[in-house]
FIDREN-638119 format. One record per residue: x, y, z of N, C-alpha, C in turn; residue in one letter. Coordinates in steps of 0.1 Angstrom, whole numbers, plus 5000, padded with zeros to 4 digits. Example, Ala and Ser with C-alpha at 12.3 -4.5 7.8 and 13.67 -1.06 7.14 Angstrom:
2
513249435078512349555078513249675078a
512849785071513749895071512950005079s
***
This chain:
161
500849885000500050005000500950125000x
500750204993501750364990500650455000x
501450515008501750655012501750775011x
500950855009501451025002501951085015x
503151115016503551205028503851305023x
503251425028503551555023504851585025x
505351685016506651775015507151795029x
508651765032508751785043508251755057x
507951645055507351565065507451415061x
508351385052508551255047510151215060x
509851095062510951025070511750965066x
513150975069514150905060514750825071x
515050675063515450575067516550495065x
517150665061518750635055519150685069x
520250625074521350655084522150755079x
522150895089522850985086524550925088x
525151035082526651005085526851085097x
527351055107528051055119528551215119x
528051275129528851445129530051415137x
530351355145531751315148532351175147x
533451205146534351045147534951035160x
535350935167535750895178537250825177x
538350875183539750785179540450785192x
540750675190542450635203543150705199x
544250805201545150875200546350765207x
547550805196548750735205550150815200x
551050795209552250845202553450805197x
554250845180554950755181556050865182x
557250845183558350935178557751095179x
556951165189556351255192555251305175x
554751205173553651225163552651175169x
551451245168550451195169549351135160x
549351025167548150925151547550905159x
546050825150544750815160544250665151x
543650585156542750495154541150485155x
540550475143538950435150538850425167x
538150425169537650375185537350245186x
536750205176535750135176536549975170x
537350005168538549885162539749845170x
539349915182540349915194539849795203x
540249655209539649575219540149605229x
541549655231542049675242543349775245x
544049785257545549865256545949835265x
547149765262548649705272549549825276x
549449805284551349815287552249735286x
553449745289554649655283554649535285x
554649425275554649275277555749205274x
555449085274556748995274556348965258x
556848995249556748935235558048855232x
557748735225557948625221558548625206x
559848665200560248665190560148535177x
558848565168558848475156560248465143x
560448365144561648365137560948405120x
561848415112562148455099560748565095x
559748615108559348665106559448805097x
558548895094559249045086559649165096x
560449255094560649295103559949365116x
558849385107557949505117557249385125x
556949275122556649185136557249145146x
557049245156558049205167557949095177x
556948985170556548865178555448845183x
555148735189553748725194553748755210x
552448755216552048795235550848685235x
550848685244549448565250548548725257x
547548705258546348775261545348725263x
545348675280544148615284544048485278x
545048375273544848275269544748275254x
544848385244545048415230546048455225x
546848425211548148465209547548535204x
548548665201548548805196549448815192x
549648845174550648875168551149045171x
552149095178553149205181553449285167x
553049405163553649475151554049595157x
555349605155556049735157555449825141x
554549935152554450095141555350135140x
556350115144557350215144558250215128x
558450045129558750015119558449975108x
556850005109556149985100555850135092x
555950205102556150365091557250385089x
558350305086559850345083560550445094x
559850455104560950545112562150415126x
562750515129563750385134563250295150x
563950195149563550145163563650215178x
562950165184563050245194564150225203x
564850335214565750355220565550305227x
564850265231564550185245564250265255x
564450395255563750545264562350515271x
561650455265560150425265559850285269x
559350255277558350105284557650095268x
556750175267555850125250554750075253x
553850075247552450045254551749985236x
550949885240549849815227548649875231x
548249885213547049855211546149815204x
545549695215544949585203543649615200x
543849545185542949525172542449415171x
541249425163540549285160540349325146x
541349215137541349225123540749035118x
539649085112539348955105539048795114x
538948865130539048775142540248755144x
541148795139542248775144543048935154x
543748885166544049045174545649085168x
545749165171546849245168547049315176x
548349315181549049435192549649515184x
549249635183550249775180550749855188x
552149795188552949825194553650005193x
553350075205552950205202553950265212x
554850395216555550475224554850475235x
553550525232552850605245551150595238x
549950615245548850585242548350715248x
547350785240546950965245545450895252x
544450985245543351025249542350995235x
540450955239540150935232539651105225x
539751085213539351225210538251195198x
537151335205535651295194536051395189x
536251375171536551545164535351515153x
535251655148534351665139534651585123x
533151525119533751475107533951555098x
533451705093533551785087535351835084x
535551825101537151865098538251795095x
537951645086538851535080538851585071x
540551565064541051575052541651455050x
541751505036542651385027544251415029x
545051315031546551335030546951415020x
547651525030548351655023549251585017x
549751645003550851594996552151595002x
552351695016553651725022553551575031x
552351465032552951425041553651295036x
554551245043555451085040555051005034x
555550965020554750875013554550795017x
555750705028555650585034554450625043x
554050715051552950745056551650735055x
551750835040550250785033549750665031x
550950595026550150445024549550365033x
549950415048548950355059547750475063x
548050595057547150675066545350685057x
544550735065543550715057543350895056x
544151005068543751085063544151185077x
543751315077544551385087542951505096x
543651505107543051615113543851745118x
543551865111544951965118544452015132x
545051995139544052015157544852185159x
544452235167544952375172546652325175x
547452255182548552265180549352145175x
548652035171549851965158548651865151x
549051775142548551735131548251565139x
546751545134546751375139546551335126x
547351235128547451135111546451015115x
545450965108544750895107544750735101x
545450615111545850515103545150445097x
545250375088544050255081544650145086x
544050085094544449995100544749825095x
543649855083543549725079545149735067x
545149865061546549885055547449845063x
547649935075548949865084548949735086x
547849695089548149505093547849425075x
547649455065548049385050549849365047x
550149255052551749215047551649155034x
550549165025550949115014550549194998x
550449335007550849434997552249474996x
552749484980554249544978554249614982x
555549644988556049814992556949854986x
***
């Protein structure tokens, strides 16, 4: 049976898009990047990881978590910047990719931050190409830049690089 709903009084049952996004903030090398919220299961502090042999480099091995292995990926060295000095304890944060978890292995872990979706951009041409190819995209905040990772890009090892 059809309906005549007058002008402007018709109901839509399309899901708006989201006026904000929600992200884990974390730090690496004093940058700030952010994660969905919502792709976040959990956040460690420093564990005992377990070195996979002939692994790639940026896997820095597996952790047990409550009775589940969790494969370890160093960000660090997964955006080409250098390993860590060891200055830092270092702190995870895990992911649930495809049912499988992932520790992202991170400097330091911020605050969750709700920013506007209006105020997402697309990766400025200035930023790291090795960068872009994980980032999905940037927020410029009043005092520095949050890079926005794709997470499912960071954890794909079987894209060329």
């Amino acid at each position: 049976m059809n309906q005549i709903v007058p002008h402007g009084k018709r109901q839509s049952t399309d899901l708006a898009a989201p006026e904000t996004q929600d992200y884990v903030t974390m730090f690496i090398k004093g940058q700030l990047f952010g994660i969905p919220v919502l792709t976040v299961q959990d956040v460690l502090g420093p564990q005992k990881i377990t070195r996979i042999p002939l692994a790639p480099r940026e896997i820095a091995g597996s952790l047990n978590l409550r009775g589940r292995i969790v494969t370890a990926i160093d960000v660090r060295l997964r955006l080409g910047l250098p390993r860590d000095d060891g200055a830092s304890k270092g702190m995870s944060v895990v992911v649930d990719m495809g049912g499988e978890l992932y520790s992202l292995m991170v400097d330091s872990v911020g605050e969750v931050l709700s920013l506007p979706a209006a105020k997402f951009e697309r990766n400025p041409p200035t930023l790291d190409l090795h960068w872009r190819e994980f980032s999905a995209g940037i927020y410029r905040l009043e005092d520095k830049l949050l890079v926005v990772l794709d997470v499912g890009k960071l954890l794909d090892f079987t894209r060329n690089e």
